[in-house]
VOROMI-521311 format. One line per 5 residues: number of its first residue (from 1); their letters; for each residue x, y, z of N, C-alpha, C. Coordinates in steps of 0.05 Angstrom, whole numbers, always signed. Layout:
NUM = A = X/Y/Z/X/Y/Z/X/Y/Z; ...
end
This chain:
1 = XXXXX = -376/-1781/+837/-371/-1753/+844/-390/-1746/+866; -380/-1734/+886/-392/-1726/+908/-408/-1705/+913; -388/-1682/+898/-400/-1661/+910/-430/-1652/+889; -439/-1665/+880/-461/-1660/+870/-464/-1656/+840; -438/-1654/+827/-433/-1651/+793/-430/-1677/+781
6 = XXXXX = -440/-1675/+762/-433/-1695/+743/-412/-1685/+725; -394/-1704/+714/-378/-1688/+691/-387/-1715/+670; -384/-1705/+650/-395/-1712/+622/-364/-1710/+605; -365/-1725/+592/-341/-1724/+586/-344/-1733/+553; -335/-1717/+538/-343/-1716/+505/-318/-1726/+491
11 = XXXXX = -314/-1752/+479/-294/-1757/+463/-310/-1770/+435; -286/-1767/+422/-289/-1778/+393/-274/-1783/+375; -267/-1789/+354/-251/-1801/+338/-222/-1794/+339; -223/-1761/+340/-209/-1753/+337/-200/-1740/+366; -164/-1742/+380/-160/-1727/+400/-172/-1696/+406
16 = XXXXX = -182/-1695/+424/-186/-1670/+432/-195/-1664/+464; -187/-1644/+468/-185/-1637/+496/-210/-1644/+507; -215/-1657/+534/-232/-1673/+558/-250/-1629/+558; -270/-1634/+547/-289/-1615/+561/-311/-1623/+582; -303/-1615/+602/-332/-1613/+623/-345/-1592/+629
21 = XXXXX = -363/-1612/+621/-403/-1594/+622/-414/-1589/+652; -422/-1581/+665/-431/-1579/+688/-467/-1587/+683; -474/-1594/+692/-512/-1605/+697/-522/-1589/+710; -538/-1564/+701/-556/-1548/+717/-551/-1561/+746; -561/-1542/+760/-559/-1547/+793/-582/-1545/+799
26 = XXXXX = -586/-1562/+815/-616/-1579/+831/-630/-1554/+843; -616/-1531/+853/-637/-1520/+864/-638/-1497/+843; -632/-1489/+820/-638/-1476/+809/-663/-1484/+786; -663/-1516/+791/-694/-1518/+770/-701/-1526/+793; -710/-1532/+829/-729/-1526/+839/-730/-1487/+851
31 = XXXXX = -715/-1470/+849/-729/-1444/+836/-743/-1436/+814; -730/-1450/+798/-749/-1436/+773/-774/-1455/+772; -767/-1477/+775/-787/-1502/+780/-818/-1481/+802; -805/-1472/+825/-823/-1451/+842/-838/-1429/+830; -811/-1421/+803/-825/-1392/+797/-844/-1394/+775
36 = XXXXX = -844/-1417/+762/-862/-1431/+748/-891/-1431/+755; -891/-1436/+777/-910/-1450/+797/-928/-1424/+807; -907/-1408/+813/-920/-1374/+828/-921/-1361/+793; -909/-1364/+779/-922/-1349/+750/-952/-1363/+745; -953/-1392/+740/-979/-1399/+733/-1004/-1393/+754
41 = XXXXX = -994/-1392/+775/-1018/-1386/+802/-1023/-1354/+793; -1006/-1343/+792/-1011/-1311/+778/-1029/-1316/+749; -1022/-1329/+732/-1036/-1321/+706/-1057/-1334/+712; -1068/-1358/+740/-1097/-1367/+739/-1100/-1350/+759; -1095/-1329/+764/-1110/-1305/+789/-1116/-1288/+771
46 = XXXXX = -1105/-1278/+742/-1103/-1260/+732/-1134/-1267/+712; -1126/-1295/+697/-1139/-1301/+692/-1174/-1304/+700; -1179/-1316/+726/-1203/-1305/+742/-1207/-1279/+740; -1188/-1256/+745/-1202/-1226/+745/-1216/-1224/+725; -1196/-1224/+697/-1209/-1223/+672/-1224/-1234/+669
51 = XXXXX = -1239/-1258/+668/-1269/-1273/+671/-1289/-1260/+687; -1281/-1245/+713/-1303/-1237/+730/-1306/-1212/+716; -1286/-1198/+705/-1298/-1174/+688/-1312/-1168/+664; -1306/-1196/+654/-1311/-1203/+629/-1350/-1208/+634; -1355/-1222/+647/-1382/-1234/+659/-1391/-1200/+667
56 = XXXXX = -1378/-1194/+688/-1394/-1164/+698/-1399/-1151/+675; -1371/-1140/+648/-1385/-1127/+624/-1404/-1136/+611; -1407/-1168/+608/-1428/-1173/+601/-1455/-1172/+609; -1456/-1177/+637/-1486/-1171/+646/-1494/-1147/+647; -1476/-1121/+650/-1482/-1093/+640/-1491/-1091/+610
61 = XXXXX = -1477/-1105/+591/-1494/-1103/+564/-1519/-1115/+560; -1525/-1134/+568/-1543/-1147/+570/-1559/-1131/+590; -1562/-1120/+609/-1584/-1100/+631/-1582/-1083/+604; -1570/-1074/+603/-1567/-1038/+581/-1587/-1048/+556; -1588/-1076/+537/-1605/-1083/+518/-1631/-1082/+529
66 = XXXXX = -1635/-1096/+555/-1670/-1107/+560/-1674/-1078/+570; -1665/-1064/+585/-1675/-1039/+590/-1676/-1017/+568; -1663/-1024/+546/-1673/-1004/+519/-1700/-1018/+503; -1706/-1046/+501/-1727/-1056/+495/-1748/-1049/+511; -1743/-1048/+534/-1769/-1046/+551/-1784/-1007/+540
71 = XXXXX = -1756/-992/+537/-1769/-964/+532/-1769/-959/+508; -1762/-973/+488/-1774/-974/+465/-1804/-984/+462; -1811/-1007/+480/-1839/-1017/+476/-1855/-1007/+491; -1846/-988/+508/-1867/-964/+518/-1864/-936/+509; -1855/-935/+489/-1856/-912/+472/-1874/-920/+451
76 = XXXXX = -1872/-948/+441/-1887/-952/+425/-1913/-951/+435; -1916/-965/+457/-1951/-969/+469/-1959/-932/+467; -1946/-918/+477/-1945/-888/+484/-1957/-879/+458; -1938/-877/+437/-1955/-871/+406/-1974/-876/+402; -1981/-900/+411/-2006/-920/+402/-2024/-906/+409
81 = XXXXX = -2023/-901/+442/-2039/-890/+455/-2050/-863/+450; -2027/-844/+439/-2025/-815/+428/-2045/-819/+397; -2040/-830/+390/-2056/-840/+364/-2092/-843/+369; -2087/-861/+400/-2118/-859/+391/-2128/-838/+410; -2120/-828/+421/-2128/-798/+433/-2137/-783/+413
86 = XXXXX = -2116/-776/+389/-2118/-765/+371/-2143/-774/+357; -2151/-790/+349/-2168/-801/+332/-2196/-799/+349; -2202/-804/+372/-2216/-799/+392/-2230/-775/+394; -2211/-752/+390/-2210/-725/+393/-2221/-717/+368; -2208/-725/+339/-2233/-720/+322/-2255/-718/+317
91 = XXXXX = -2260/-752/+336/-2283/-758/+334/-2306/-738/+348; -2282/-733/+371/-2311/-714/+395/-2319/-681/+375; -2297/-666/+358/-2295/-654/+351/-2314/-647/+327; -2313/-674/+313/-2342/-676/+288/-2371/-671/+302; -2372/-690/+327/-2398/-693/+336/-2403/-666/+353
96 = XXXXX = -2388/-653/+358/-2393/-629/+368/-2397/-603/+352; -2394/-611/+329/-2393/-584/+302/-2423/-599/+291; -2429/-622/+284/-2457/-633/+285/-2466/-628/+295; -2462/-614/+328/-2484/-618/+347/-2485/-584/+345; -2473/-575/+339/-2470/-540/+339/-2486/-533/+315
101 = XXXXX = -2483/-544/+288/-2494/-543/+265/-2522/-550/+272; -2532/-570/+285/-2557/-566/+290/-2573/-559/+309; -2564/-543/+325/-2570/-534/+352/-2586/-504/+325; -2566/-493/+320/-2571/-468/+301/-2582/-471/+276; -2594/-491/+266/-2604/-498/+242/-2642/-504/+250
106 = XXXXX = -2628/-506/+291/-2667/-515/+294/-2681/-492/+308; -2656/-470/+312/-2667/-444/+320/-2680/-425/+292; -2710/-425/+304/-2724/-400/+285/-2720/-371/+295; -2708/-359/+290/-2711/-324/+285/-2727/-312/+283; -2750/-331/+251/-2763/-313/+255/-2793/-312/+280
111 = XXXXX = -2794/-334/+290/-2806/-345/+312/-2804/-333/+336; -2777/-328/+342/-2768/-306/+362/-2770/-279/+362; -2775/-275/+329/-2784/-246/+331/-2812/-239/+334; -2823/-256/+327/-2856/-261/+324/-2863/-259/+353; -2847/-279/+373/-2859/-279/+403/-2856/-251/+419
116 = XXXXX = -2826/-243/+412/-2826/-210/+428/-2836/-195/+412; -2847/-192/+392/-2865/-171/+386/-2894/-171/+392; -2903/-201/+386/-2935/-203/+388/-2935/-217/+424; -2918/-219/+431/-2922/-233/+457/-2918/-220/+481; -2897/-208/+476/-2878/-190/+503/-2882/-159/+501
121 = XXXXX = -2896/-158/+477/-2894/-128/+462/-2868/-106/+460; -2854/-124/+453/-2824/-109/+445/-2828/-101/+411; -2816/-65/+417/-2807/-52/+393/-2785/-47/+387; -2788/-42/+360/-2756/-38/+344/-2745/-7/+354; -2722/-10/+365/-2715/+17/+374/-2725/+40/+352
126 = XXXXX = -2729/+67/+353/-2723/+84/+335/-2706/+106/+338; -2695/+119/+316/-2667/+133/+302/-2660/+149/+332; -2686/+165/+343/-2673/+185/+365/-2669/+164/+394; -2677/+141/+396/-2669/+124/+413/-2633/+113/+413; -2625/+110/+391/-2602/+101/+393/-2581/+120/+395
131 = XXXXX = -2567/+111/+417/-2537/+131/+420/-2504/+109/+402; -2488/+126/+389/-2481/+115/+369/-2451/+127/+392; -2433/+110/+386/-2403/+117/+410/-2386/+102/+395; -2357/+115/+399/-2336/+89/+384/-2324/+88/+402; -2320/+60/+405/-2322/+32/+429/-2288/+20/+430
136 = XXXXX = -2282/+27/+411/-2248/+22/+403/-2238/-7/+396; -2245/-15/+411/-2245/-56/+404/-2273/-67/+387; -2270/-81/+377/-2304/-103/+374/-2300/-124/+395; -2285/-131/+405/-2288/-139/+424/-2308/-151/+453; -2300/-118/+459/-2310/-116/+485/-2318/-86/+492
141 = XXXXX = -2334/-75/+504/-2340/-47/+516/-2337/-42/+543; -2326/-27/+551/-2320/-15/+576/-2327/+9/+578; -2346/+15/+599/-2363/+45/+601/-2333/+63/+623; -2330/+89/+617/-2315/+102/+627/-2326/+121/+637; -2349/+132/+631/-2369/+149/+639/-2395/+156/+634
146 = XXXXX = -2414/+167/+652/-2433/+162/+642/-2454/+171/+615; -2466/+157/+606/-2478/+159/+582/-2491/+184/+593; -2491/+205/+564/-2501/+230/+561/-2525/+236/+569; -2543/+247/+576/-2570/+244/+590/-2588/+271/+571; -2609/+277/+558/-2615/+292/+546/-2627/+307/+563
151 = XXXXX = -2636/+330/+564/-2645/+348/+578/-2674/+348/+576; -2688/+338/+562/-2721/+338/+561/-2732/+311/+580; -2723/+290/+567/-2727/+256/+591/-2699/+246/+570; -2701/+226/+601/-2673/+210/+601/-2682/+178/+585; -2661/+163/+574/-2658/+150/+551/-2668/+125/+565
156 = XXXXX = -2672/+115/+591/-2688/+100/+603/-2722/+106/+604; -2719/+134/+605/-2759/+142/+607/-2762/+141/+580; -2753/+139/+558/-2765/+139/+536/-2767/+115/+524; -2753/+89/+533/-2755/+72/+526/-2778/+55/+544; -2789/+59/+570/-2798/+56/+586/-2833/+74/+575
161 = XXXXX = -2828/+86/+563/-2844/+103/+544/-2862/+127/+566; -2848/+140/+584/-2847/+148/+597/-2841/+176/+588; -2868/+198/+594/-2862/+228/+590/-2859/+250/+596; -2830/+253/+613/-2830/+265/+639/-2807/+303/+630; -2824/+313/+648/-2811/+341/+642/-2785/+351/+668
end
């Protein structure tokens, strides 16, 4: 047969009519034979994408892990550090209430009163010396005007012991 068919020809025991089969045609399994060929070049193109994305997601998880370790272990150093500041700070804090406690434990009073009286000749104010004012805060005082001045001598000449008319 010429034109490119085969006929097949099915008999058997029994009469029955000559069926012919036709044999796929040659260029229809070299198309599909082609499209075969352009499908698998597609699923190994496709395939590459997915690998290169697959690798890219992964080296993003992998950056995203070492860069949360890294600020975890400088949070930790950080604490550490906050810790001994803290502890540091107590320390300066004791030695400075020690050093306060005895700064004022080696001061005499009554030594200081002994020197401005027998030394400097300082006296104890008396009753008509002191002017008595309410000051409004304990705080602090702020003069608004001037202190009252007595009419016989002023509250500087009498302390100055000064007896002026």
């Amino acid at each position: 047969m010429s034109t490119g068919r085969k006929r097949r020809v099915i008999e058997g025991n029994t009469v029955r009519k000559l069926q012919v089969r036709e044999e796929r045609h040659y260029r229809r399994q070299e198309e599909s034979h082609a499209y075969r060929v352009e499908r698998d070049q597609k699923i190994q193109y496709t395939t590459v994408i997915y690998m290169l994305f697959l690798t890219i997601a992964a080296a993003m998880v992998l950056w995203s892990c070492v860069t949360y370790l890294q600020l975890q272990a400088e949070t930790t150093s950080r604490v550490k550090n906050i810790a001994a500041l803290e502890t540091e700070l107590e320390d300066l804090k004791k030695e400075n209430d020690d050093n306060y406690t005895r700064i004022m434990t080696s001061v005499d009073l009554d030594y200081i009163r002994d020197v401005a009286i027998n030394e400097l000749g300082m006296v104890y104010a008396n009753e008509d010396q002191v002017i008595l004012y309410d000051g409004g805060t304990k705080d602090y005082v702020r003069q608004s005007q001037d202190v009252p001045k007595d009419s016989k001598t002023s509250l500087m000449d009498q302390l100055l012991g000064k007896n002026g008319k």
